[in-house]
C-alpha positions as CSV (number, residue, x, y, z in Angstrom):
1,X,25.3,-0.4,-8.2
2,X,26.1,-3.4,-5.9
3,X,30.0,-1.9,-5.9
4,X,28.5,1.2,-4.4
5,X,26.3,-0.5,-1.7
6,X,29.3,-3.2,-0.8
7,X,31.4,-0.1,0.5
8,X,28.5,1.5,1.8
9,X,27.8,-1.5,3.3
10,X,31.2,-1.2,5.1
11,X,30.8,1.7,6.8
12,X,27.3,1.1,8.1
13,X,28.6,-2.4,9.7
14,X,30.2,-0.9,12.5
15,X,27.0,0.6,13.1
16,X,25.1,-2.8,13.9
17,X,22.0,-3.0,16.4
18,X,23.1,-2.0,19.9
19,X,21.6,-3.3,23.0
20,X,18.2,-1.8,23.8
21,X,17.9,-0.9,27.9
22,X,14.8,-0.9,29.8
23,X,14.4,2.0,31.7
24,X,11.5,2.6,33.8
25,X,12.0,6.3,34.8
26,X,11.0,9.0,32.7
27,X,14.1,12.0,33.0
28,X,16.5,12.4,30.1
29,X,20.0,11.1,30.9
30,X,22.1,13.6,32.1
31,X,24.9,13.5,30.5
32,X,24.3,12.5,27.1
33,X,26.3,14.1,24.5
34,X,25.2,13.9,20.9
35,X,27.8,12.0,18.7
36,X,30.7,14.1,17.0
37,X,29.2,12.6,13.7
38,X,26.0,12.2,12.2
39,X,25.7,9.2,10.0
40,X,25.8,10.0,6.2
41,X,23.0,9.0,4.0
42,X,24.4,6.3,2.1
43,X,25.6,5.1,5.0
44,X,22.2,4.2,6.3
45,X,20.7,3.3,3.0
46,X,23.2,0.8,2.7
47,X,22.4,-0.5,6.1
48,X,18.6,-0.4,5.3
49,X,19.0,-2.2,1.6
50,X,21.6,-4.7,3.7
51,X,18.9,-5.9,6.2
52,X,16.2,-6.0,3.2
53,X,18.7,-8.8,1.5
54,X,19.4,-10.9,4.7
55,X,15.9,-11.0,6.4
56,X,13.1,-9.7,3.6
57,X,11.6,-6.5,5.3
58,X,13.6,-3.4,7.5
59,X,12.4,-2.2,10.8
60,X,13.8,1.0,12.5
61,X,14.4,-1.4,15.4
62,X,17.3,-2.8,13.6
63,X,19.2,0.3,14.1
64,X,21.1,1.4,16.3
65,X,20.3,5.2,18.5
66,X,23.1,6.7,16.2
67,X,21.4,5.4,13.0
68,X,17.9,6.7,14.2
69,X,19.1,10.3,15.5
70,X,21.1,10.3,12.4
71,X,17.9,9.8,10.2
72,X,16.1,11.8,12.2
73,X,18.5,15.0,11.1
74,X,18.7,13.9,8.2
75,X,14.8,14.1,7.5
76,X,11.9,16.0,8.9
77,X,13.0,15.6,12.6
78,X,9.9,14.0,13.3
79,X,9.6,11.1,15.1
80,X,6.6,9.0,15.4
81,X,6.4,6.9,19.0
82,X,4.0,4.6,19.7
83,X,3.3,3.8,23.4
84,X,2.3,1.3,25.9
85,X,-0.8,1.0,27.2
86,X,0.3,2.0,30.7
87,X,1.8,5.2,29.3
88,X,0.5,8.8,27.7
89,X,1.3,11.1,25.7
90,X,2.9,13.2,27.9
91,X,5.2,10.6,29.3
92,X,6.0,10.7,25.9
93,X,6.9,14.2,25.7
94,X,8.7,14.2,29.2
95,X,10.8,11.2,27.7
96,X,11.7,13.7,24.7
97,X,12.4,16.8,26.8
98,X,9.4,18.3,24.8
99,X,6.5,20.6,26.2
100,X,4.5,19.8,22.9
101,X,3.8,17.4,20.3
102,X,3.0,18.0,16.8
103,X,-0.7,18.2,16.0
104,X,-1.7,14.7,15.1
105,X,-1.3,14.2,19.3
106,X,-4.9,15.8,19.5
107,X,-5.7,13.3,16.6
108,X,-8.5,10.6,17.8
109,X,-7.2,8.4,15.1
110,X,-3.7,8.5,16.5
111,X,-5.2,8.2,20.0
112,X,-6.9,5.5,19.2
113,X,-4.0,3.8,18.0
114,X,-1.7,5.0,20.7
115,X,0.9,7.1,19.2
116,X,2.7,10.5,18.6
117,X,4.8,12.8,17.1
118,X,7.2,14.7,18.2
119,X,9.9,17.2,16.7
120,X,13.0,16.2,18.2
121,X,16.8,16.9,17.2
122,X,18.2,15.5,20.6
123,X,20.5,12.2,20.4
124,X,19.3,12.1,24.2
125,X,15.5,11.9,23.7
126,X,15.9,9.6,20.8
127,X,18.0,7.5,23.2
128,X,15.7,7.5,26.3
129,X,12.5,6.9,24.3
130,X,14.0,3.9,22.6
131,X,15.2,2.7,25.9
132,X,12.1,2.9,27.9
133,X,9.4,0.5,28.7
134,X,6.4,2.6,28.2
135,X,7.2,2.8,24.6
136,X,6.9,0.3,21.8
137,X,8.7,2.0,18.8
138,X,10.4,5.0,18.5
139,X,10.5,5.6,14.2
140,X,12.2,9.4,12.0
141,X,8.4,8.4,10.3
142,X,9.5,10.7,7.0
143,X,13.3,9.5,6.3
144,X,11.8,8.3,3.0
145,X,11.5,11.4,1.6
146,X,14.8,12.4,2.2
147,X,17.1,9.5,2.0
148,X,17.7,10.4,-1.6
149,X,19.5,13.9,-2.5
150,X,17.2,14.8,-5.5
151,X,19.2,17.6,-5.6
152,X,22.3,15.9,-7.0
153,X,20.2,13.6,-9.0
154,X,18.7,14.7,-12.5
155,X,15.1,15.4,-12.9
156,X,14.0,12.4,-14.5
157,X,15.3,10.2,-11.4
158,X,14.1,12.8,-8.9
159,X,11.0,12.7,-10.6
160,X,10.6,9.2,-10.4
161,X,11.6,9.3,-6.9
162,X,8.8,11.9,-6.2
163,X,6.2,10.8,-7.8
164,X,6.6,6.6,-8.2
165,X,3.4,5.6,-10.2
166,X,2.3,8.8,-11.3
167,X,1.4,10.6,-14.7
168,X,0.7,7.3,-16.3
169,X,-3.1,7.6,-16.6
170,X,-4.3,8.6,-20.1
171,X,-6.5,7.2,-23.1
172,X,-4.9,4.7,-25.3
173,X,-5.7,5.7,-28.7
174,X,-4.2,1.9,-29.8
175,X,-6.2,-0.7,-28.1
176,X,-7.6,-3.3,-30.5
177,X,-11.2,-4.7,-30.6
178,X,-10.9,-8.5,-30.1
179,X,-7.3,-8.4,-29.5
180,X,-6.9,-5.9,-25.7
181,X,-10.8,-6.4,-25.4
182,X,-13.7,-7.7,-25.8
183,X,-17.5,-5.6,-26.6
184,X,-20.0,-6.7,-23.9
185,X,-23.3,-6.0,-23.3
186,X,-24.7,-2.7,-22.8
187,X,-21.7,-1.2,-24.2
188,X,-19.0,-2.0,-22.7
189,X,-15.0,-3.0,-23.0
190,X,-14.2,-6.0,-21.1
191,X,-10.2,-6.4,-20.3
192,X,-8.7,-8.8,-22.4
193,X,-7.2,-10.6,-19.0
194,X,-10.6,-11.7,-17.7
195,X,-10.5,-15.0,-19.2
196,X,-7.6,-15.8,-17.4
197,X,-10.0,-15.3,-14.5
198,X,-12.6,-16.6,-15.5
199,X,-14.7,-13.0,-15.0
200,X,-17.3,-13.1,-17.6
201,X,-18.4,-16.6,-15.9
202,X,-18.3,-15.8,-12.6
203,X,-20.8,-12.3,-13.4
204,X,-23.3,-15.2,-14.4
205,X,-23.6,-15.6,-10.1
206,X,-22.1,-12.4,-8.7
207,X,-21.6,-8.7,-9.9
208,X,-20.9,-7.4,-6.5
209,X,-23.6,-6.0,-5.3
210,X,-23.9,-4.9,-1.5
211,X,-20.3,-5.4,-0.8
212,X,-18.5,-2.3,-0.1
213,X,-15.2,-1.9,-0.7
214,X,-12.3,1.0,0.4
215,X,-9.5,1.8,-1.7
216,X,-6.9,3.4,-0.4
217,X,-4.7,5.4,-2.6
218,X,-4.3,8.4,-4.6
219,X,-7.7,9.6,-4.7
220,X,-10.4,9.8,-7.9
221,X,-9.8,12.3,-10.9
222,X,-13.0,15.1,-10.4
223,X,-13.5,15.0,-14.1
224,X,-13.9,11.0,-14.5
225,X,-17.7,11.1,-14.8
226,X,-17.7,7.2,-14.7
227,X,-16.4,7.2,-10.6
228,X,-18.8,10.5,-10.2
229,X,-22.3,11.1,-11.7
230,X,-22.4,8.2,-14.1
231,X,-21.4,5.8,-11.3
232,X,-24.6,4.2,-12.2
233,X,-25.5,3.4,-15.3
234,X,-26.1,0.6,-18.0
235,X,-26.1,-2.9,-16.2
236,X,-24.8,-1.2,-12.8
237,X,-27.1,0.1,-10.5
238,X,-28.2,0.9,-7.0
239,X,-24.7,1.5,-5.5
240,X,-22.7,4.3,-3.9
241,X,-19.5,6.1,-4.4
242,X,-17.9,8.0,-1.3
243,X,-14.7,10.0,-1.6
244,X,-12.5,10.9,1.4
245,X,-9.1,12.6,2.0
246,X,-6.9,12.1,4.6
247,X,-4.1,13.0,2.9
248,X,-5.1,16.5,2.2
249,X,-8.8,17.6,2.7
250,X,-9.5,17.1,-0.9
251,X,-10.0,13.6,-2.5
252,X,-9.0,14.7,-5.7
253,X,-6.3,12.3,-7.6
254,X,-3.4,14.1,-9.4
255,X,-2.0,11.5,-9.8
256,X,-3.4,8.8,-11.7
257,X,-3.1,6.1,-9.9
258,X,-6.2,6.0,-7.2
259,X,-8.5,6.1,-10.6
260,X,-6.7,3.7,-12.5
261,X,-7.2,1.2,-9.1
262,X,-10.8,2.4,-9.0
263,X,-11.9,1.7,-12.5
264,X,-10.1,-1.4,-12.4
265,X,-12.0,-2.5,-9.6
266,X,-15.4,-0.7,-9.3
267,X,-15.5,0.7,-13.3
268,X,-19.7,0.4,-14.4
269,X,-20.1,-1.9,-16.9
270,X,-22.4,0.9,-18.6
271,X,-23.5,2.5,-22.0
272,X,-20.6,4.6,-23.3
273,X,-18.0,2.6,-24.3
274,X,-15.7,2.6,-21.2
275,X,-14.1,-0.6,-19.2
276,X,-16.4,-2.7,-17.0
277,X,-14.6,-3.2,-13.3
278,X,-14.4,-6.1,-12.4
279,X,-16.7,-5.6,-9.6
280,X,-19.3,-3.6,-11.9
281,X,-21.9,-3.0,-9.1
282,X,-20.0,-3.2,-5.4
283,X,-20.4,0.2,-3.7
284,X,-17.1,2.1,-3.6
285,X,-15.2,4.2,-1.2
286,X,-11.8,5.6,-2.4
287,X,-9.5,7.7,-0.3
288,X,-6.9,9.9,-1.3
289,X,-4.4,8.8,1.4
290,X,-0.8,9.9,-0.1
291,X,1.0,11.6,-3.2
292,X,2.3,8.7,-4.6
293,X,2.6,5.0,-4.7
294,X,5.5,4.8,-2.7
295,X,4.8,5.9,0.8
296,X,7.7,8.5,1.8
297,X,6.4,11.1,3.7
298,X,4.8,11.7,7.6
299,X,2.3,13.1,5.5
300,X,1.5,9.8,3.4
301,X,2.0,7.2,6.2
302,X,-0.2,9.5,8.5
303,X,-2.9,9.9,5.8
304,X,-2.4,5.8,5.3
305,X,-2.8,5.4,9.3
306,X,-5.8,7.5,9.0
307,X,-7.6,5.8,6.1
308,X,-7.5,2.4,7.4
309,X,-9.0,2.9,11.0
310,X,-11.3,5.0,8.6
311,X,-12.6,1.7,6.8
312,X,-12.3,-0.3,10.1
313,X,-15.2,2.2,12.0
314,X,-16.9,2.1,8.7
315,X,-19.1,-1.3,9.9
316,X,-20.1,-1.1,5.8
317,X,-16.9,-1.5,4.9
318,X,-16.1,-5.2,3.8
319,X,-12.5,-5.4,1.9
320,X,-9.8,-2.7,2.0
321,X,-7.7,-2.8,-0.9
322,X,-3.8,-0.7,-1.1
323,X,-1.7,-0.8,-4.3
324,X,0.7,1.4,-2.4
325,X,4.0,0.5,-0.2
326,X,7.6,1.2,1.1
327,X,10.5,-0.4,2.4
328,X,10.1,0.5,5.8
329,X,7.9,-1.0,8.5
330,X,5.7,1.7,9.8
331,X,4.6,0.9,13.4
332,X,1.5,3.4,12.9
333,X,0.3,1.5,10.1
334,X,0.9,-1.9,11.8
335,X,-1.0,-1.2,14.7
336,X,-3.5,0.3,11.7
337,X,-3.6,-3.0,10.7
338,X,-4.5,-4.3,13.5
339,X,-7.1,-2.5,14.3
340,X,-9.0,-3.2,11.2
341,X,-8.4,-6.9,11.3
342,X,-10.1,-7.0,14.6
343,X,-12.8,-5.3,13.0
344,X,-12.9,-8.6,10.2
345,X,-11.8,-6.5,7.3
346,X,-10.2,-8.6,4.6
347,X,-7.0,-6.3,3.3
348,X,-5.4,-6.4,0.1
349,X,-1.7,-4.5,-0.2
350,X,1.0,-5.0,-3.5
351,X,3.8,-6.9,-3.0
352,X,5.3,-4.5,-4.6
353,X,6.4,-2.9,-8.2
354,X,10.6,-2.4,-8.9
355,X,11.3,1.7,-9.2
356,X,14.4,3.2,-8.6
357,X,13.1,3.9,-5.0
358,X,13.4,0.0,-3.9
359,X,17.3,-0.2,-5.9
360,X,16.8,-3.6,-6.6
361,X,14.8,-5.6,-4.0
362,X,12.4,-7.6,-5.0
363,X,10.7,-8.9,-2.2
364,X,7.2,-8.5,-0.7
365,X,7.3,-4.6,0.9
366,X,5.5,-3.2,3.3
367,X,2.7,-3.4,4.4
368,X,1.9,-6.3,1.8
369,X,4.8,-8.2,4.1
370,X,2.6,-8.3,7.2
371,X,0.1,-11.2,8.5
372,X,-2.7,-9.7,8.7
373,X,-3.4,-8.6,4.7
374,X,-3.5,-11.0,1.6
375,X,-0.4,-9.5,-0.3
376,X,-1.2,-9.8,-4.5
377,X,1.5,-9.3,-7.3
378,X,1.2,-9.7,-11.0
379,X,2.2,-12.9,-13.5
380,X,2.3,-12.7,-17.6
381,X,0.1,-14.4,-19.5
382,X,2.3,-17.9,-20.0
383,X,1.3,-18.7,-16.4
384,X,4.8,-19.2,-15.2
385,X,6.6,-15.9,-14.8
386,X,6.1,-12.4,-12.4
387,X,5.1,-9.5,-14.8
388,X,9.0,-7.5,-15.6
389,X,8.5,-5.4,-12.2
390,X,6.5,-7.2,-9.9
391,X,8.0,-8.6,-6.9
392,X,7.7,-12.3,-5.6
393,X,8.0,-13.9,-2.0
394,X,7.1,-16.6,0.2
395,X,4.6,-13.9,1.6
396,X,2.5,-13.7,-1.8
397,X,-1.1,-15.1,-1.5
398,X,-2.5,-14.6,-4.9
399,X,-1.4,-13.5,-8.7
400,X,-3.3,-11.7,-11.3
401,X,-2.7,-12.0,-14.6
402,X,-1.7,-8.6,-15.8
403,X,0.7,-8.4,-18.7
404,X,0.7,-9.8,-22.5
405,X,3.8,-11.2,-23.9
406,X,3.4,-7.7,-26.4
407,X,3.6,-6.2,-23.0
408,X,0.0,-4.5,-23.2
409,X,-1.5,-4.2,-19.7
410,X,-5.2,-4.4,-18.3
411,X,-8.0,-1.7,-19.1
412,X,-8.8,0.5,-17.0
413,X,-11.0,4.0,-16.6
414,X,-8.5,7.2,-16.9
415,X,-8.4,10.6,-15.6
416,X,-11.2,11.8,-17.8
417,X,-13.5,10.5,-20.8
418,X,-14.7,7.1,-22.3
419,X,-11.5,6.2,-24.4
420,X,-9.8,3.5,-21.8
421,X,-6.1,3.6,-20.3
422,X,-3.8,0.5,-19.4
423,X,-2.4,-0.2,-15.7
424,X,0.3,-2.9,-14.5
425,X,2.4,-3.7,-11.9
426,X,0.9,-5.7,-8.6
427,X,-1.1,-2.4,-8.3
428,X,-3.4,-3.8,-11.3
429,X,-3.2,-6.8,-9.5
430,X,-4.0,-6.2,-5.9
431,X,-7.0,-4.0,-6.9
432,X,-8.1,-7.1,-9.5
433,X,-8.0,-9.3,-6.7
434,X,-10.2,-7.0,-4.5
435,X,-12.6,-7.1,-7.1
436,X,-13.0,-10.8,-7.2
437,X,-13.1,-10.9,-3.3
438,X,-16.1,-8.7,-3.3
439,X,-17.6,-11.2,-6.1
440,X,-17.3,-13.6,-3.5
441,X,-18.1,-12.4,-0.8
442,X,-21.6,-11.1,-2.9
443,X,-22.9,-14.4,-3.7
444,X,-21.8,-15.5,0.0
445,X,-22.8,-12.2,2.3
446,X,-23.3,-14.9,5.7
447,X,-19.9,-16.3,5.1
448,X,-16.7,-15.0,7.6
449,X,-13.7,-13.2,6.1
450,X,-11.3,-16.5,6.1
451,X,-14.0,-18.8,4.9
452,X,-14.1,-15.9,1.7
453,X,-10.1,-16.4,1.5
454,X,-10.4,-19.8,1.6
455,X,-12.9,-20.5,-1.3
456,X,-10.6,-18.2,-3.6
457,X,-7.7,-19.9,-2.7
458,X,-9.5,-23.3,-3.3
459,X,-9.9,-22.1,-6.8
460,X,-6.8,-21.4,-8.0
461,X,-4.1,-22.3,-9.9
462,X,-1.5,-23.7,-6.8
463,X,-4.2,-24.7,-4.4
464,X,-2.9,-28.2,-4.0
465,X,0.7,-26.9,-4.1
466,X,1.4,-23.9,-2.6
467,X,4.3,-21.7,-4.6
468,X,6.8,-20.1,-3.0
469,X,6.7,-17.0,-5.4
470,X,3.1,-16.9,-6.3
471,X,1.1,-18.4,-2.9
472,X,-2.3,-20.1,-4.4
473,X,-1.6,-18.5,-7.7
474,X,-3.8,-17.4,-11.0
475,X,-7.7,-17.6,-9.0
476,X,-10.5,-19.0,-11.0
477,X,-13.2,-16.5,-10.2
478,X,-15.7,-18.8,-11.8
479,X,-15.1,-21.2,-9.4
480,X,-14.9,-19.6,-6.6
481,X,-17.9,-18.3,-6.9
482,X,-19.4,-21.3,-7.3
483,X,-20.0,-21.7,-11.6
């Protein structure tokens, strides 16, 4: 694999950053020819998986007005600008040499956040967008889905490719009483990872009641009573489950995934022999915002965009939690980001969980990778080591114990019934660490976001020591709480 990227490596060097111009008119170039040759594939993934190595994350930015146009083609043709504050959409469009833009233009959500999209195949526009002042990024938003030719690739790899973190979410007919859990009180399963946590102790002060919390994901299986009608029941009460799309107009998960993240989280500790969450009583909203956990699309990252300015205007909403991700920055999302940080939500992304997609990097993806969410991955049971696919970095804030040295991971709720499933990877553990935020934040509803970050990085396992793969490490929920 490493032989392959070295000499596609070569050919994408030649194709370093060029120099960006700022130009403060608004007319296309005249005279500016496309280039005789559009830059393969490989060619660009090499280039992408290059910068990933040398500086941890990849930007569009980094490329040069070949490289984009040539992605651009090579995907959707669909490029997503974001602009100034002292420019407009159709500045935009006159910049592009287009009368209209696609339809998330009319989108309040996307002018809210100032951006665009428009359908262009012109080396030109891409040029004179990326090279004027009124515009801040210039991004072919859906190159993900394309940069690998499933078509030459067998259907398992295309498979996983397509649908990264999907399928996964059925009953485990082997789990052992005593062993992957524990009988609690009405009747219950508790995960056997709690302990490392501290849960059990820390539900003496806090359950998470009045805390609401938005996860963001692949939607809630229709036929998981538990995240439906029996939302409430046994030692959870009173609380509320709200279920958007912005993906699609349906917030049905067909997945997997957004259920396994919900019952982790949010599960009732109840009366039919299911897993208690580990927030058993916070209110819940859970959005279907993409297809899979690996963001690809302009569908996904629009229906990501979408969902958090969602949970920022929702003045209920208190933490946003994402087990989802890519290799590429996303100016959309950033500026998503941003918007709901201003609002004081406390985000929660993955650092991310090694498929095929990321060919080898193991660094903290996007969006876990930016400053204004608390990025979570996964550790195994000895206390010392990442879980087999979860990825480390100086960017990680918090780890979750999530795997067994027999390799079993945590319970959660699946797609239908009362018979548990198992989920890993620094999904389990972003959505775990959520649940413990909104534990917190329950037994201390006056108390600022930071101050909430703060207490749960006082109690954990590298608080007077900060790790370099793990940030403040295994939390004592216990303790943060206040046992």
């Amino acid at each position: 694999m490493k032989t392959v990227y070295c000499v596609m490596v070569g050919l994408a060097f030649v194709l370093l950053i060029s120099c960006r111009k700022t130009d403060s008119s608004y007319s296309i170039p005249a005279a500016q020819p496309d280039p005789e040759t559009i830059i393969p594939k490989p060619a660009i993934n090499a280039f992408v998986h290059q910068q990933l190595d040398t500086y941890g994350y990849f930007d569009w930015k980094m490329a040069s007005d070949t490289m984009v146009w040539s992605a651009l083609l090579h995907g959707d043709s669909i490029l997503s600008v974001g602009y100034a504050a002292n420019s407009s959409v159709q500045e935009v469009l006159q910049l592009a040499g287009q009368k209209t833009a696609t339809d998330i233009s009319q989108n309040a959500i996307a002018k809210k956040l100032r951006f665009t999209q428009v359908r262009v195949s012109s080396y030109a526009a891409v040029k004179a967008l990326r090279s004027s002042d009124k515009v801040r990024y210039v991004e072919p938003v859906g190159y993900g889905e394309y940069m690998n030719d499933v078509s030459k690739q067998d259907a398992t790899a295309a498979s996983d490719i397509l649908a990264s973190g999907c399928g996964y979410n059925s009953a485990k007919a082997d789990l052992v009483a005593g062993t992957d859990y524990t009988v609690i009180s009405p009747a219950a399963k508790m995960s056997w990872n709690y302990g490392y946590h501290r849960i059990e102790q820390a539900w003496q002060q806090s359950t998470g009641q009045r805390i609401k919390v938005m996860i963001i994901d692949t939607g809630v299986s229709p036929q998981q009573e538990n995240l439906g009608t029996a939302f409430n029941q046994g030692l959870s009460g009173g609380r509320s489950i709200q279920k958007l799309g912005t993906y699609n107009s349906s917030a049905d998960d067909l997945c997997g995934h957004g259920t396994s993240m919900a019952g982790v989280l949010a599960g009732p500790r109840g009366t039919d022999g299911n897993t208690a969450g580990i927030a058993y009583n916070c209110d819940l909203a859970i959005v279907h915002a993409a297809e899979n956990v690996v963001l690809l699309s302009t569908a996904a990252i629009n229906g990501v965009t979408s969902a958090y300015v969602l949970g920022a205007d929702d003045p209920s909403v208190k933490i946003i939690s994402m087990s989802m991700g890519t290799i590429f920055s996303s100016g959309q999302i950033k500026d998503a980001l941003v918007y709901a940080y201003g609002r004081q939500k406390l985000m929660f992304c993955a650092a991310g969980t090694s498929t095929s997609f990321f060919a080898g990097f193991v660094g903290v993806i996007f969006p876990a990778n930016q400053p204004q969410v608390i990025a979570v991955t996964g550790m195994k049971d000895n206390l010392k080591d990442r879980c087999d696919n979860c990825h480390t970095g100086s960017k990680v804030d918090f780890a979750i114990v999530m795997q067994r040295s027999s390799g079993r991971n945590p319970l959660t709720i699946a797609m239908t019934g009362d018979v548990p499933s198992t989920v890993g990877g620094s999904s389990v553990a972003t959505a775990s660490c959520a649940g413990i935020a909104a534990l917190v934040w329950s037994k201390y509803p006056a108390y600022p976001r930071d101050s909430i970050v703060a207490r749960m990085a006082r109690a954990s396992g590298f608080a007077g020591n900060r790790s370099s793969k793990f940030g403040w490490g295994v939390i004592n929920a216990a303790a943060a709480v206040g046992f």
